[in-house]
matplotlib code that plots the C-alpha trace (Angstrom):
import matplotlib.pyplot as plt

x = [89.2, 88.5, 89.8, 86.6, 86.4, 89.7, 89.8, 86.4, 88.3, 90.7, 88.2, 86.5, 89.9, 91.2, 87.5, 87.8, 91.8, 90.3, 88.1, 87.4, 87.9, 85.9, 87.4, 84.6, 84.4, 83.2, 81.4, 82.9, 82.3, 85.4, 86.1, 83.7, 81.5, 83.6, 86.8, 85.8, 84.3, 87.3, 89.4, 87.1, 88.0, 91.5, 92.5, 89.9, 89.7, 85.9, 83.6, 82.4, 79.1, 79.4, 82.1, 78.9, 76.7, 79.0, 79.9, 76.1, 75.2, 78.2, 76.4, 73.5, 74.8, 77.8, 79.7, 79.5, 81.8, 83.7, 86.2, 86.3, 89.5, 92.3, 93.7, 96.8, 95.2, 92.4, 95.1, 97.0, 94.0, 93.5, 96.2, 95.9, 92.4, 93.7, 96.2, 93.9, 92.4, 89.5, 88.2, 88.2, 88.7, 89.1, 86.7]
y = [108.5, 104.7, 102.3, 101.6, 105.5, 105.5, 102.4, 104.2, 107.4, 105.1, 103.4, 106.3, 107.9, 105.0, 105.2, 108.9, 108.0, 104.5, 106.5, 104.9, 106.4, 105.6, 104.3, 105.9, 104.4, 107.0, 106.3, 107.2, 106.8, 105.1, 101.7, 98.8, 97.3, 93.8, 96.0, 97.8, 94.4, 92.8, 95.7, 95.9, 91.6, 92.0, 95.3, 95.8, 91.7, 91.9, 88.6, 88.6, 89.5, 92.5, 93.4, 93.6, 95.4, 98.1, 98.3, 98.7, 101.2, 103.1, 103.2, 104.1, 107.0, 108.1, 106.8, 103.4, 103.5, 100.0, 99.6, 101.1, 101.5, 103.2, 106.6, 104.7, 101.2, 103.3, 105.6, 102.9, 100.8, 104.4, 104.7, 101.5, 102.1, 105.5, 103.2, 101.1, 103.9, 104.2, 107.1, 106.9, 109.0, 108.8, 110.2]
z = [145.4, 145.7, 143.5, 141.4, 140.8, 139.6, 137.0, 135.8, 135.3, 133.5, 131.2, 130.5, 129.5, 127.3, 125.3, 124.7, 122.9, 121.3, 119.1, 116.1, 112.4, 109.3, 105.9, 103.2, 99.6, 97.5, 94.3, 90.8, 87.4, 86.0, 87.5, 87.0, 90.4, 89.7, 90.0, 92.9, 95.0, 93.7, 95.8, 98.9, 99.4, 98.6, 100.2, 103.2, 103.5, 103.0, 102.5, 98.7, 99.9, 102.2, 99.4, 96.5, 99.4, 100.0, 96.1, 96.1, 98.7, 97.7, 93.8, 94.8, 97.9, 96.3, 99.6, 101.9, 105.3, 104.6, 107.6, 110.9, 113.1, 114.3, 112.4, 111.3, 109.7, 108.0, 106.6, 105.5, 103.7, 102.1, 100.4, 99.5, 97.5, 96.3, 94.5, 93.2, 91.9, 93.7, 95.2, 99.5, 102.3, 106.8, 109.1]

ax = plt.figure().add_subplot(projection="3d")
ax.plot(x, y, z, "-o")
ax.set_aspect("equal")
plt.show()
């Protein structure tokens, strides 16, 4: 095997563990859409206005994917919603 073949093999092989994991805001019927843009800047580090669009989407589809990364970030930023009371899960 040459040396190109094998830092393919490589790259290919760090893609397939660098997958990435979705942080879902799902919708509910209890906090207010100021609360919930207020969380997404604060606790995701959103920009006010892709914070209202994903308050927005997330209204209107019951769910928005707000942050992608690895498992252990999105779990974290999870748990950090959770305890803000909002409703969010990792895929």
């Amino acid at each position: 095997m040459s040396i190109k073949e094998k830092k393919k093999e490589q790259c290919n092989l760090f893609k397939e563990t660098a997958k990435k994991y979705e942080l879902i805001l799902l919708n509910d019927e209890v906090n207010t859409f100021d609360y919930v843009v207020d969380c997404l800047i604060r606790i995701c580090e959103h920009e006010t206005f892709q914070a209202e669009q994903c308050a927005l989407i997330t209204h209107y589809n019951g769910k928005c994917s707000v942050r992608n990364g690895r498992l252990n970030e999105m779990n974290q930023l999870c748990m950090r919603l959770l305890e803000a009371n909002l409703r969010a899960e990792v895929n």
